[in-house]
C-alpha positions in Angstrom: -9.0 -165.8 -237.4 -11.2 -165.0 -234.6 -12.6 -167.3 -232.0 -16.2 -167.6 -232.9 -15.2 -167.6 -237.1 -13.2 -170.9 -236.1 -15.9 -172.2 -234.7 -18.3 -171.8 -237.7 -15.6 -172.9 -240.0 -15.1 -176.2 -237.8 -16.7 -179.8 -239.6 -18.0 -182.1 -237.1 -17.4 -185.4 -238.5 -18.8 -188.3 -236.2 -16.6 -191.2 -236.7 -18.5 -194.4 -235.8 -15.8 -196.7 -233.7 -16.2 -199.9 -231.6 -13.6 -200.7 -229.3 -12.9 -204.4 -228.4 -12.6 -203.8 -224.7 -13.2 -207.4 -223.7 -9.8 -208.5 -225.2 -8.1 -206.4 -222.9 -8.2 -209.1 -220.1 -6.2 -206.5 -217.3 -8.1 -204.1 -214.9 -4.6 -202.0 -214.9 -4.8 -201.6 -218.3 -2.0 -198.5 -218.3 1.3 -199.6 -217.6 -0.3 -202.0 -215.0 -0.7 -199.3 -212.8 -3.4 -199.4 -210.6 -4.1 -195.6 -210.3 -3.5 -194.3 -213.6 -5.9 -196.5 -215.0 -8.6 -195.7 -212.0 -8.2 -192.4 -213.0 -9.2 -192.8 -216.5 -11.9 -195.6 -215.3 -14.0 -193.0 -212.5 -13.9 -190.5 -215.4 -15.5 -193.0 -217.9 -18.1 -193.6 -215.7 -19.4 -190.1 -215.6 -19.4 -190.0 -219.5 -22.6 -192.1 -220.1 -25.2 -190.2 -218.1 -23.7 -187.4 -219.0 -23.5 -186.7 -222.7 -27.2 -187.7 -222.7 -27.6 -185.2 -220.8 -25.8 -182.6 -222.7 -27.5 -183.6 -225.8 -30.8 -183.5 -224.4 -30.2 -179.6 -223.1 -28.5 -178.6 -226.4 -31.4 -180.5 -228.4 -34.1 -178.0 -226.2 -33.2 -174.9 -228.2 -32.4 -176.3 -231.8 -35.2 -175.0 -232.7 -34.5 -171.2 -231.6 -30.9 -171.7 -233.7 -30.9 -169.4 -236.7 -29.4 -171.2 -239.2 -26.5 -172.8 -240.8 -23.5 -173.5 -239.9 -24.5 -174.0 -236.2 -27.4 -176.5 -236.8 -25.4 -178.6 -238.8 -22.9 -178.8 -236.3 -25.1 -179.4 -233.7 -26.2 -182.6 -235.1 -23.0 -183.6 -235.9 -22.4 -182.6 -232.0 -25.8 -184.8 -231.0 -24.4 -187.9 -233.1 -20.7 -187.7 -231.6 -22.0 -187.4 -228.0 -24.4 -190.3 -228.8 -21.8 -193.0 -230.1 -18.8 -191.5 -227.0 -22.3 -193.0 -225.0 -22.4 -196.2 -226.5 -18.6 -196.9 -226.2 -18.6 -195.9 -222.7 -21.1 -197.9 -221.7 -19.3 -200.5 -223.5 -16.1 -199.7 -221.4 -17.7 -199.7 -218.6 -19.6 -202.8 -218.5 -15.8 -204.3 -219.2 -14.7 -202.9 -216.0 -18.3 -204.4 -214.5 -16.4 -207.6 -215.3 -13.2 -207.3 -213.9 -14.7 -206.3 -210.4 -15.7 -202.7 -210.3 -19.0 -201.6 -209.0 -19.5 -199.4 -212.3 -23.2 -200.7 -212.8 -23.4 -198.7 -209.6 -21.7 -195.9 -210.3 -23.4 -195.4 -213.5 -27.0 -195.7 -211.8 -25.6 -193.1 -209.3 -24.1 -190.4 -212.0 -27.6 -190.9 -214.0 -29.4 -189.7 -210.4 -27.4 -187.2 -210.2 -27.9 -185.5 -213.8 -32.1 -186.3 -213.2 -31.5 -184.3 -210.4 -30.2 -181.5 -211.9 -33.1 -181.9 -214.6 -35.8 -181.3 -212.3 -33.7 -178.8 -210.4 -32.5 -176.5 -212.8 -34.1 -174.4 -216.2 -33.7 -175.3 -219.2 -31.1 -172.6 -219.8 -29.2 -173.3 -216.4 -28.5 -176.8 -218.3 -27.7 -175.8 -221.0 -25.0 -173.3 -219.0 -24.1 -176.5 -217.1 -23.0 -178.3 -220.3 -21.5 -175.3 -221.7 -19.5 -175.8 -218.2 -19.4 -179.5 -218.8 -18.2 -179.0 -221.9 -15.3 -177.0 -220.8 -13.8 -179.6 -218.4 -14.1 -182.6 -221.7 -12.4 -179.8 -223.9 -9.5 -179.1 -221.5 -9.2 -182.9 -220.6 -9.0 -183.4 -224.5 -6.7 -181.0 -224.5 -4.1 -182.5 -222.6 -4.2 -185.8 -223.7 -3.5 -183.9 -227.4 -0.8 -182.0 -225.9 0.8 -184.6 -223.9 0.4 -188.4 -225.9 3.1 -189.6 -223.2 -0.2 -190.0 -220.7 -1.2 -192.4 -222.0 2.0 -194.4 -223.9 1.9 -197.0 -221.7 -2.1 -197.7 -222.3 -3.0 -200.8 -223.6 -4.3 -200.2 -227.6 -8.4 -200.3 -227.2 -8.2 -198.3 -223.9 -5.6 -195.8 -226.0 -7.6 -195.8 -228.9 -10.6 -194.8 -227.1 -9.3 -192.0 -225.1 -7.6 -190.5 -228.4 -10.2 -191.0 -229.9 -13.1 -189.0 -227.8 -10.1 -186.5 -227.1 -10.6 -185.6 -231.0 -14.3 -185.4 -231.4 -14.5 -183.2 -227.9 -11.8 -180.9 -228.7 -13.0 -180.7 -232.3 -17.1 -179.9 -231.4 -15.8 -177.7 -227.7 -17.6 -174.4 -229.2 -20.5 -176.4 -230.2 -22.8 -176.1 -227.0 -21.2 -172.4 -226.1 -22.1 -170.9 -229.5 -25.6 -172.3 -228.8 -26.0 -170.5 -225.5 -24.4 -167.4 -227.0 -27.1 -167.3 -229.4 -29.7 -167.9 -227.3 -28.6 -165.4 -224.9 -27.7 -162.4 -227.3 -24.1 -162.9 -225.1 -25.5 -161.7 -222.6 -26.1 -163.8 -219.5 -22.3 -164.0 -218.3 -23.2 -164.7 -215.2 -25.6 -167.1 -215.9 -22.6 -169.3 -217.3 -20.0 -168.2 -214.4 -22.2 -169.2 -211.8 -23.7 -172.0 -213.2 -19.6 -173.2 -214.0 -18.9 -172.4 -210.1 -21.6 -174.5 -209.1 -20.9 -177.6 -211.3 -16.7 -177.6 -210.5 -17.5 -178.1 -206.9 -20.3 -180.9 -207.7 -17.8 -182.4 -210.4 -15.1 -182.8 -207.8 -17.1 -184.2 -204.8 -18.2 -186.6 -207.5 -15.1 -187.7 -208.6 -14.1 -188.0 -204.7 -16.7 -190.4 -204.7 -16.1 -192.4 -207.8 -12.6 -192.4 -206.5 -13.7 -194.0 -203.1 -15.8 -196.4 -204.5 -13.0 -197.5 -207.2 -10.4 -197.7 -204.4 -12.2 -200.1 -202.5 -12.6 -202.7 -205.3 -9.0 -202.8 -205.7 -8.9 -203.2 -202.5 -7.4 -200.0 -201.7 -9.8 -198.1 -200.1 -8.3 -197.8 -197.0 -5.0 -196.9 -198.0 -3.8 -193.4 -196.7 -0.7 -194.0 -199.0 -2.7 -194.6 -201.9 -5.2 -191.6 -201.7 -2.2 -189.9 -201.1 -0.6 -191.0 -204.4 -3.8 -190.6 -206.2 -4.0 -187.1 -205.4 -0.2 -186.7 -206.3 -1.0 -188.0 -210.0 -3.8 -185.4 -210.5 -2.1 -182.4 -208.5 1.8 -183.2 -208.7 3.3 -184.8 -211.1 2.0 -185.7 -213.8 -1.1 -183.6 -212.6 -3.5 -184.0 -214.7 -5.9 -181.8 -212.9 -3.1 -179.1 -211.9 -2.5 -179.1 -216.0 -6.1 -178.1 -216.3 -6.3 -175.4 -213.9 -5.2 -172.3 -216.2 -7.3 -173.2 -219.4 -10.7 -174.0 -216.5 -9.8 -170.6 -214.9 -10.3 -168.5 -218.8 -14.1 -169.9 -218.7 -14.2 -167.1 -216.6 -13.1 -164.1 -218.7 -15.9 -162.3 -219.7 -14.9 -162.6 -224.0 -14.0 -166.5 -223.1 -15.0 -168.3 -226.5 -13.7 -172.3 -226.3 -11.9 -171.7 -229.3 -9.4 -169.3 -228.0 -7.0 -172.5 -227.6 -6.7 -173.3 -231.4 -5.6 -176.5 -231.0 -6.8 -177.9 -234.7 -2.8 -179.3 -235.6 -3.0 -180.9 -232.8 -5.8 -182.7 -233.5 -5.3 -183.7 -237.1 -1.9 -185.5 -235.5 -3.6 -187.0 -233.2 -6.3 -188.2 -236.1 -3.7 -189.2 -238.1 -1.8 -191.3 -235.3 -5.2 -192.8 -234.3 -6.2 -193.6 -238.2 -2.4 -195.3 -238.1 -3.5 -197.5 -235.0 -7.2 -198.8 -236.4 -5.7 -199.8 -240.0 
């Protein structure tokens, strides 16, 4: 089955979960690992701002969609992004608790995405999540594709991540097959450049959330720890070294996000996680 027929075939299901995050009383809530979990922790902080961002850009050209299956699953798409919001949030005021600046960090993300609102054209967001997208899909992705990441996660913060790894990976062609449409397929390098652009404002980001993270655990100044930080995302287990292959196809000029069938992997996963919440 091609790329793009997966895609249409593909049910968005939201699933409406609430995490109990407060009953999770450690800040190193994988393995007790300080860096593992900060890890996880800067990347929940950029969730928030933006998904509401990305439904706001794919909500823009609903009305220029043609018909079903797509609007269907864009709604589905609008409601998943809206409740991963709500749980992050969630999450995040839980790590607000525990001594992170992620109040902060939040307010800082959200700038960023206005920014990028009153920067960029309608249809340069909507590339920009399409590029967005990419990097949730891929990150879902591996945590499908490698459970061991997170074996040693304490159950809410497990079930969370599983959780949004399933819904992302399941609606990853949503937002693309939006632009495509839009577009006729024809502004590829409206969507390289605009993916070019946002991988090197993604990473100075997280360099920042990083930082900032760092210093409330009182590691900021830590060569040994920045050095071990950037050993779990580039060494071993290298979550961002994993990633590098499947963000490098976004570049190919018949990329669809559904190339990587990965649908067994998340119905295990779904079953696992339905398992867990029983």
């Amino acid at each position: 089955m091609k790329s793009r027929d997966i895609s249409r075939s593909i049910r968005i299901t939201p699933r409406d979960r609430h995490f109990a995050f407060s009953d999770v009383q450690e800040r190193d809530w994988l393995g007790g690992d300080t860096l593992k979990s900060l890890i996880f922790n800067a990347l929940s902080m950029t969730f928030p701002a933006g998904e509401r961002f990305f439904i706001s850009s794919v909500k823009r050209f609903r009305p220029r969609i043609s018909g079903e299956p797509l609007d269907s699953q864009v709604g589905a798409f609008m409601a998943q992004e809206a409740m991963h919001t709500r749980e992050h949030v969630r999450y995040n005021q839980q790590m607000e608790t525990q001594g992170c600046r992620a109040a902060m960090l939040q307010r800082e993300t959200q700038e960023r995405f206005e920014w990028a609102q009153h920067r960029y054209s309608d249809l340069e967001q909507l590339a920009a999540t399409c590029a967005l997208e990419h990097f949730t899909a891929i990150l879902a992705d591996e945590l499908l594709c490698n459970p061991d990441l997170l074996k040693e996660a304490r159950t809410e913060y497990r079930n969370i991540w599983l959780w949004h790894a399933i819904e992302e990976a399941e609606h990853k062609g949503v937002a693309f097959d939006v632009f495509q449409e839009v577009t006729n397929g024809r502004a590829y390098w409206v969507r390289v450049r605009t993916m070019t652009i946002v991988t090197v404002l993604f990473l100075a980001h997280m360099k920042r959330l990083f930082s900032v993270l760092l210093a409330d655990a009182g590691r900021g100044g830590s060569a040994a720890s920045w050095l071990r930080l950037n050993w779990l995302l580039w060494g071993n287990p290298g979550l961002f070294r994993k990633m590098m292959l499947k963000w490098a196809a976004y570049f190919r000029p018949g990329f669809h996000p559904w190339d990587r069938d990965n649908r067994a992997r998340m119905r295990a996963a779904e079953n696992a996680l339905a398992l867990e919440l029983e």
